[in-house]
C-alpha positions in Angstrom: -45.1 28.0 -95.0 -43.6 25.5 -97.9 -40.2 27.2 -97.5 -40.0 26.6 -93.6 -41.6 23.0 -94.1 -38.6 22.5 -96.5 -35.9 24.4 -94.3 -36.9 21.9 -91.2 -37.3 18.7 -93.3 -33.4 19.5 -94.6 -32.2 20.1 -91.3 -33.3 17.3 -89.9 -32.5 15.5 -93.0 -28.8 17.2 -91.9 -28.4 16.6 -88.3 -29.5 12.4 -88.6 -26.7 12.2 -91.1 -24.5 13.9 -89.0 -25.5 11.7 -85.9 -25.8 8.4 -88.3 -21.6 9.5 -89.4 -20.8 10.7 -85.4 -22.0 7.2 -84.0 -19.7 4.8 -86.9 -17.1 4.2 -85.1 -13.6 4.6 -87.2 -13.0 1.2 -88.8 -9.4 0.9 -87.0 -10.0 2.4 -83.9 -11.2 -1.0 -82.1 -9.0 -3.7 -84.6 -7.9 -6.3 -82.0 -4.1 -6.6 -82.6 -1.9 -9.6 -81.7 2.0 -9.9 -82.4 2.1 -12.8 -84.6 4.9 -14.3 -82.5 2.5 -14.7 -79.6 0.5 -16.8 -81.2 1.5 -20.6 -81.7 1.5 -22.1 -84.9 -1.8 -24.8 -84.8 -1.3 -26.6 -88.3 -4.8 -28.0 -88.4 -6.5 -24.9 -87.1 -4.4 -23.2 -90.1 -6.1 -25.9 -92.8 -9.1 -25.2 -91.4 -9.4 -21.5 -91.9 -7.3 -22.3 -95.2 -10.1 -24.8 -96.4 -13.2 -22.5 -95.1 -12.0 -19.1 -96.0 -9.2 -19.4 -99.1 -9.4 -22.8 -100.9 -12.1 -21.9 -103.3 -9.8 -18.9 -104.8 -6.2 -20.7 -104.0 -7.0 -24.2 -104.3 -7.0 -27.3 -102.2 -3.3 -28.1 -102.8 -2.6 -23.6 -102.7 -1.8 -24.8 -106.3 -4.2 -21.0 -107.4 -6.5 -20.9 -109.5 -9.2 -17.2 -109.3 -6.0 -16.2 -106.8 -2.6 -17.1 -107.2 -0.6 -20.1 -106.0 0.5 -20.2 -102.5 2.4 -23.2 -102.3 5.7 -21.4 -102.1 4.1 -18.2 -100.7 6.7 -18.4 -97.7 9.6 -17.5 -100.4 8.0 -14.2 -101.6 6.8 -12.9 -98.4 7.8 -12.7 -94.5 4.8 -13.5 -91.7 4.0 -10.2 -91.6 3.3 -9.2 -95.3 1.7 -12.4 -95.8 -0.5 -11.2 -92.4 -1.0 -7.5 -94.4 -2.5 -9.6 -97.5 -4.9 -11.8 -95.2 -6.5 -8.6 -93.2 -6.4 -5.9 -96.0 -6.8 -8.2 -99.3 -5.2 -7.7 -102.2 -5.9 -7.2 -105.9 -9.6 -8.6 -106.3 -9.0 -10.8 -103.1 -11.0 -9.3 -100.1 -9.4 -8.2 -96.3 -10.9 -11.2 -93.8 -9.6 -8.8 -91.0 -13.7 -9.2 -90.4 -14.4 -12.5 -90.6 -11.5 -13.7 -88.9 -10.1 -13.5 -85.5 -6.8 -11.4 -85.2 -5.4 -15.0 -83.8 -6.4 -16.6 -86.8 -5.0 -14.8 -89.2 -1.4 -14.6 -87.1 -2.1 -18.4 -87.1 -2.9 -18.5 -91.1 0.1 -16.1 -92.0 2.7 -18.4 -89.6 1.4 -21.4 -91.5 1.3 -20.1 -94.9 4.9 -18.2 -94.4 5.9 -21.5 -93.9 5.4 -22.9 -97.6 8.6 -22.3 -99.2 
């Protein structure tokens, strides 16, 4: 009796991790995508998401400080790695490909690929 009790508790222990892992849905398989040249650049949106999402790591002037300076960002990187940065992070610096709108981020990258 102890045996089967223990043989049915680790199945079912087995098949709810197996529905819990069926159910997650893979992490790229709904990512909203946007070609970054079909989004217009909006300066002040782009300050906006810079001063609620970045400034306390890159600085109110993106002169660095935890993260690196960004004031001449546009010189090291194209759009579209300084997009790759913003949605996967880099380095200590997290992915916001979560907490920001695929239009954002475009938005953000056009902006920032801007400071030369």
């Amino acid at each position: 009796m102890k045996w089967t009790m223990f043989t049915l508790f680790c199945a079912a222990c087995l098949l709810g991790l197996s529905v819990l892992f069926l159910t997650i849905p893979e992490q790229n398989a709904h990512e909203e995508t946007v070609p970054i040249e079909d989004v217009p650049l909006d300066v002040a949106a782009a300050e906006a998401i810079y001063g609620k999402s970045c400034i306390s790591c890159h600085g109110d002037q993106l002169q660095g400080g935890v993260g690196p300076a960004l004031a001449d960002v546009g010189s090291r990187l194209n759009v579209s790695q300084i997009k790759g940065v913003i949605e996967r992070g880099r380095g200590i610096m997290p992915g916001f490909q979560g907490s920001l709108s695929a239009e954002e981020i475009a938005n953000l990258s056009k902006w920032l690929s801007e400071k030369k």
